[in-house]
C-alpha positions in Angstrom: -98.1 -27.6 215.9 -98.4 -25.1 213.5 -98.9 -26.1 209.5 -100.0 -23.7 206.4 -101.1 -25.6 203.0 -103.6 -24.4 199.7 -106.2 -26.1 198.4 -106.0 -25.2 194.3 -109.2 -24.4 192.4 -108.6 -27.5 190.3 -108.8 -29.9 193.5 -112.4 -27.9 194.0 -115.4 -29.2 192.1 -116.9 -25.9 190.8 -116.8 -22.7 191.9 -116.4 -21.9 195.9 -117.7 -18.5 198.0 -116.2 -18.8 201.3 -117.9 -15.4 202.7 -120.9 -16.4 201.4 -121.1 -19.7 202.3 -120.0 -19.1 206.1 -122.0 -16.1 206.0 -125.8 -17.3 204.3 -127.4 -18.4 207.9 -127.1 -22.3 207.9 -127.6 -23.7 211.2 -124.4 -25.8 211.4 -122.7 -23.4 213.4 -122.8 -19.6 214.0 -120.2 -18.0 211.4 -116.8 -18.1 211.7 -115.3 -15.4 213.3 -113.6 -13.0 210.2 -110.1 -11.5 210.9 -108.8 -9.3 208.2 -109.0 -11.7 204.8 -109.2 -14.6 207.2 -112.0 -16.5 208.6 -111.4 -18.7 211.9 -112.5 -21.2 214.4 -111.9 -23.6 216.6 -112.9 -27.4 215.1 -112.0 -30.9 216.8 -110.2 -33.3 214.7 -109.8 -37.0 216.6 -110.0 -35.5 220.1 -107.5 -33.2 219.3 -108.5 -29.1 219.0 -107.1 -27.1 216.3 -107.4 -23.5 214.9 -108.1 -23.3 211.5 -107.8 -19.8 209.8 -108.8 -20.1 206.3 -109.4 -17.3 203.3 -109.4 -17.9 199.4 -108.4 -14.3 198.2 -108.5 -14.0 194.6 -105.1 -12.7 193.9 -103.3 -15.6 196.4 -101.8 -18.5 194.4 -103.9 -18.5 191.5 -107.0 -17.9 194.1 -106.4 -21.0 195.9 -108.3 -21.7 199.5 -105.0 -21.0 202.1 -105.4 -22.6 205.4 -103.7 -22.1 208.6 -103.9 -24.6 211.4 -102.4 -24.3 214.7 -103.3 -27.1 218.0 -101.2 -27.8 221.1 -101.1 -31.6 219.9 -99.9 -33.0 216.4 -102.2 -33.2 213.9 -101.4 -35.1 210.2 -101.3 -32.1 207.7 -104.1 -34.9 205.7 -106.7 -35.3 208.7 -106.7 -31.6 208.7 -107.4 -31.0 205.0 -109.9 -33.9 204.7 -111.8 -32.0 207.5 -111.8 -28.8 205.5 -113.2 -30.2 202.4 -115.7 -31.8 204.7 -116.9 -28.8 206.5 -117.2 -26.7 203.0 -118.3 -29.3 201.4 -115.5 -28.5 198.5 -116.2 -32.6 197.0 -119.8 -31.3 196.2 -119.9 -31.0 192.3 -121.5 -27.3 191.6 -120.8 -27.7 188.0 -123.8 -30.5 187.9 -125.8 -28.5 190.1 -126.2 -25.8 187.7 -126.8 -28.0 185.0 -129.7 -29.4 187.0 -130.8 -25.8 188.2 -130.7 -24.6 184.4 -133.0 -26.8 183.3 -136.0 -25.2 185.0 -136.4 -21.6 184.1 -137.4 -21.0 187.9 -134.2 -21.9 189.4 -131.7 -21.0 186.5 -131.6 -17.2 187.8 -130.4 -18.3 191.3 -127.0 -19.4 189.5 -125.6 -16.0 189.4 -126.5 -14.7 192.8 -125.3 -18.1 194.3 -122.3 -18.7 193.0 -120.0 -20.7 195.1 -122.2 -20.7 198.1 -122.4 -23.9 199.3 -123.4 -26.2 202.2 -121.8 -25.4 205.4 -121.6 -28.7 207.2 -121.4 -29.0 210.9 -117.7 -29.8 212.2 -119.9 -31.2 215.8 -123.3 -32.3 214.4 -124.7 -32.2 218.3 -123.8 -28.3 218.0 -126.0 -28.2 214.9 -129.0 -29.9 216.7 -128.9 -27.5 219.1 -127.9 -24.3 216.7 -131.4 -25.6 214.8 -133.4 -26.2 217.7 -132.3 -22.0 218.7 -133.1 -21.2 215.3 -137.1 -21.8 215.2 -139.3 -18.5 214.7 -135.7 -16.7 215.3 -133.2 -14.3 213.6 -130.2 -15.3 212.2 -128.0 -12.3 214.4 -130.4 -13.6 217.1 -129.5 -17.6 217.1 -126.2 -17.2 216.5 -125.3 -14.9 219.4 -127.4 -17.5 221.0 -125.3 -20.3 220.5 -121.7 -18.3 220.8 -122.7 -16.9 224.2 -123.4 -21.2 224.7 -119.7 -22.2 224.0 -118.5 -19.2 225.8 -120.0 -19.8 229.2 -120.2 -24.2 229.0 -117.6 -24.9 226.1 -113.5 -25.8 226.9 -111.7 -22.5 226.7 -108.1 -22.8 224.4 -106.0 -19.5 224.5 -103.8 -19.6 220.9 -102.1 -17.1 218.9 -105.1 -15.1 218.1 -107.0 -15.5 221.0 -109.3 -17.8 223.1 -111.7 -19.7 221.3 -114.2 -22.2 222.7 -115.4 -25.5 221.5 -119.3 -26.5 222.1 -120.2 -27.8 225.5 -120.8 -31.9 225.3 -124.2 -33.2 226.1 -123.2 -34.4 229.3 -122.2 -30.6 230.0 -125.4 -28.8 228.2 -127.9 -31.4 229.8 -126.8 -30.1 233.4 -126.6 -26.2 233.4 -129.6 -24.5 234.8 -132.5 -22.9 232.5 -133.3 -20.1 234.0 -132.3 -17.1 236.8 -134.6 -18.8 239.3 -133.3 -22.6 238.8 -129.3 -20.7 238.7 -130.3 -18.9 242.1 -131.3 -22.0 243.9 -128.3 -23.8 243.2 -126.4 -21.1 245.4 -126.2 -22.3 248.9 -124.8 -18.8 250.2 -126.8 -15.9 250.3 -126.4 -13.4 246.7 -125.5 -10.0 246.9 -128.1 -7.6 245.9 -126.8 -6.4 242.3 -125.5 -10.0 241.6 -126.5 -10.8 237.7 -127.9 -13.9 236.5 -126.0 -15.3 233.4 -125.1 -18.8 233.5 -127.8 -20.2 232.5 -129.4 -21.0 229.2 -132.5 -18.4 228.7 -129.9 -15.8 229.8 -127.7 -17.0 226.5 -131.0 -15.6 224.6 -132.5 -19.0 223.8 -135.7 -18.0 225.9 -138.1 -21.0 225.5 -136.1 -23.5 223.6 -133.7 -23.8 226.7 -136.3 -26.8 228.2 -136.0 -28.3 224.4 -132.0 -27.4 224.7 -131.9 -29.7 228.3 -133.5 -32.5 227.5 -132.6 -32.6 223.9 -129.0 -33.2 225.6 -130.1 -35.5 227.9 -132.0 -37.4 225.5 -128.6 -37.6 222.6 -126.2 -39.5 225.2 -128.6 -42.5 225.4 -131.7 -42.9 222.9 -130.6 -40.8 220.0 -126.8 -40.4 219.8 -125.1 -38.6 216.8 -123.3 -41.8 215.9 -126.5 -43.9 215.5 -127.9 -40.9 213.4 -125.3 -40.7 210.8 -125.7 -44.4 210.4 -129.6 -44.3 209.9 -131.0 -43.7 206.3 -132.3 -40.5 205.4 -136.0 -41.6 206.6 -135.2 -43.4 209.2 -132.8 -40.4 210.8 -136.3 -37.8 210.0 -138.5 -40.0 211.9 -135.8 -40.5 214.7 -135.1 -37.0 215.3 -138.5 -35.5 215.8 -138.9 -37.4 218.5 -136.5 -34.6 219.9 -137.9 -31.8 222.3 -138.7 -28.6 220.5 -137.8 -30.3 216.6 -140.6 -30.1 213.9 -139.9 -31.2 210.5 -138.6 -27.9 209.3 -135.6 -28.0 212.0 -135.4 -32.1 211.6 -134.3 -31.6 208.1 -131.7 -28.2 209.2 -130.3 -31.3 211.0 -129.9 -33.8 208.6 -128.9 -31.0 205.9 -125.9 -29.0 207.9 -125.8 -31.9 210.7 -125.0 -35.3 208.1 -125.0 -33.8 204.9 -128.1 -35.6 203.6 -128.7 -33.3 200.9 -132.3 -34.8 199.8 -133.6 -33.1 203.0 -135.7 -30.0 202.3 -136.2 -27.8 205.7 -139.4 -25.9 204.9 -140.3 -22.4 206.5 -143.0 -19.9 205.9 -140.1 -18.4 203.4 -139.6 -21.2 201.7 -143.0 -22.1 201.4 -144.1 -18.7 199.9 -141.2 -19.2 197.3 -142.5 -22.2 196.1 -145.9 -21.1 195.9 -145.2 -18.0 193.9 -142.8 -20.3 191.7 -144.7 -23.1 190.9 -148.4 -22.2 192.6 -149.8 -19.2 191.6 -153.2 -19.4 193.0 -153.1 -22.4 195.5 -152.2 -22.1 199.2 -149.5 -25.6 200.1 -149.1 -26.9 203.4 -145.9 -27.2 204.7 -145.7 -31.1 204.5 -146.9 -30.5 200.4 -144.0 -28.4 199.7 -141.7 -30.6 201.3 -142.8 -33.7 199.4 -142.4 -31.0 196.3 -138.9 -30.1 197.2 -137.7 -33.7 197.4 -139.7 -35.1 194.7 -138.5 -32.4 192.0 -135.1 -31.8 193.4 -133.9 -35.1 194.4 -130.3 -35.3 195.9 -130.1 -31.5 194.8 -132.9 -30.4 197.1 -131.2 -29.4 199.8 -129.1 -27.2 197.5 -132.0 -25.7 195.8 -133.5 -25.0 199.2 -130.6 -22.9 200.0 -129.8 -21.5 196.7 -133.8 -20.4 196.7 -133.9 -18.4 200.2 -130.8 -16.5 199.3 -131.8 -15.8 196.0 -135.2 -14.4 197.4 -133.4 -12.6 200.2 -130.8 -11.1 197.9 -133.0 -9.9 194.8 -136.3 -8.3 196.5 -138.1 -11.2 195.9 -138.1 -12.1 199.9 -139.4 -8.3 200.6 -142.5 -9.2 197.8 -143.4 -11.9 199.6 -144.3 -10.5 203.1 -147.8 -10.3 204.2 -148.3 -12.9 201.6 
């Protein structure tokens, strides 16, 4: 099955950056791979894999988003879009969010720099738990080479017109791969040749010490804490739930529940976004972590998430991040 269809600007609530938003470090998913004007991946839609090739050039059908979608099984053309507008969160209304960020002087001059980005939603929320738990105290080049080299050596493999492209490895898959050269070499009955090199298993993929947290993080989702039961939960309940998780702190718990289940009130705080808030709003006083959050979610409200993201990549993009350091 192979289908082509647009998404028009006036079925899009507010401007929409598809570089940017695939490209500003969310921990859904590493980003999509880019192929000429194209961005593409490999998403599951109902059990069924599909190919989705997407680009919005600005010159194409009055700039309309054009999507691509090719899978071995058949697909409705509807399931496929719906997905799409899930993933880029295109139903989000950025026209109201900058209202909201104009109304503080402090967040009014992340409108321009921002424009379009928006939230990156996991297409397999169990791949964002574990692209957040790789992501603490790392680089973004670093986790998300992490987490490819993942689905490359545990994830299905589907060969389509473009290439092979693989899906994340299930729990039940992740949970039994070995964590480290030592644990890989003892599952060999036969003796190894002398230059034989360790890679399949999970410090090898670059996760160092989260691969324990990876293991029993998947053991742990496919009986206490599934993804189903998550996206059911309130946004409280689902915080409280998923630091119980090995290796997830509040910071990463709300990464989860922001690009995991879209629950935009969360507000992931890091050393970044703690010295952003400080220098915005706390000129001489020193927050902890949990103070800022409560800030965040307090003053932002179902934008905070937004604000969260709209703040580190304004910071990033004007100098403001370099200012900061040693702070």
């Amino acid at each position: 099955m192979m289908t082509e269809f647009y998404i028009f600007p006036k079925k899009i609530k507010g401007p929409f950056n598809l570089s940017l938003t695939i490209g500003s470090g969310q921990t859904s998913q590493p980003p999509w791979k880019k192929n000429s004007l194209q961005f593409q991946e490999i998403i599951v839609i109902d059990g069924a894999p599909c190919l989705v090739k997407i680009g919005n050039k600005d010159d194409e059908q009055d700039g309309a988003v054009k999507i691509i979608a090719e899978s071995p099984d058949d697909i409705p053309q509807k399931a496929i879009k719906n997905k799409i507008r899930e993933i880029f969160s295109l139903n989000d209304d950025l026209n109201k969010l900058y209202d909201f960020l104009r109304e503080d002087p402090r967040l009014s001059s992340t409108i321009d720099i921002c424009s379009g980005l928006r939230i990156f939603k996991a297409h397999n929320p169990f791949e964002c738990v574990i692209s957040s738990i790789s992501s603490a105290n790392c680089s973004i080049l670093r986790w998300t080479r992490s987490i490819q080299n993942v689905k490359e050596n545990w994830g299905d493999s589907y060969n389509f017109s473009s290439g092979y492209f693989h899906t994340f490895p299930t729990p039940e898959i992740l949970s039994n791969v070995p964590e480290h050269d030592l644990e890989e070499m003892q599952r060999y009955e036969d003796e190894l040749p002398a230059d034989f090199v360790f890679k399949n298993n999970l410090q090898a993929c670059g996760v160092g010490y989260r691969a324990k947290y990876i293991i029993n993080t998947a053991r742990m989702v496919q009986t206490d804490i599934t993804m189903k039961k998550l996206s059911k939960m309130k946004y409280e309940k689902a915080f409280e739930t998923i630091l119980e998780l090995p290796g997830v702190g509040p910071k990463v718990a709300d990464c989860i529940l922001l690009y995991g289940f879209g629950m935009k009130q969360a507000f992931p705080v890091d050393v970044w976004i703690k010295r952003i808030i400080e220098y915005l709003y706390f000129s001489k006083d020193e927050l902890k972590p949990r103070e800022v959050r409560e800030f965040g979610m307090e003053n932002y409200g179902d934008w905070a998430g937004y604000v969260q993201l709209y703040l580190f990549h304004y910071a990033r993009t004007s100098g403001l991040l370099k200012s900061l350091r040693g702070k």
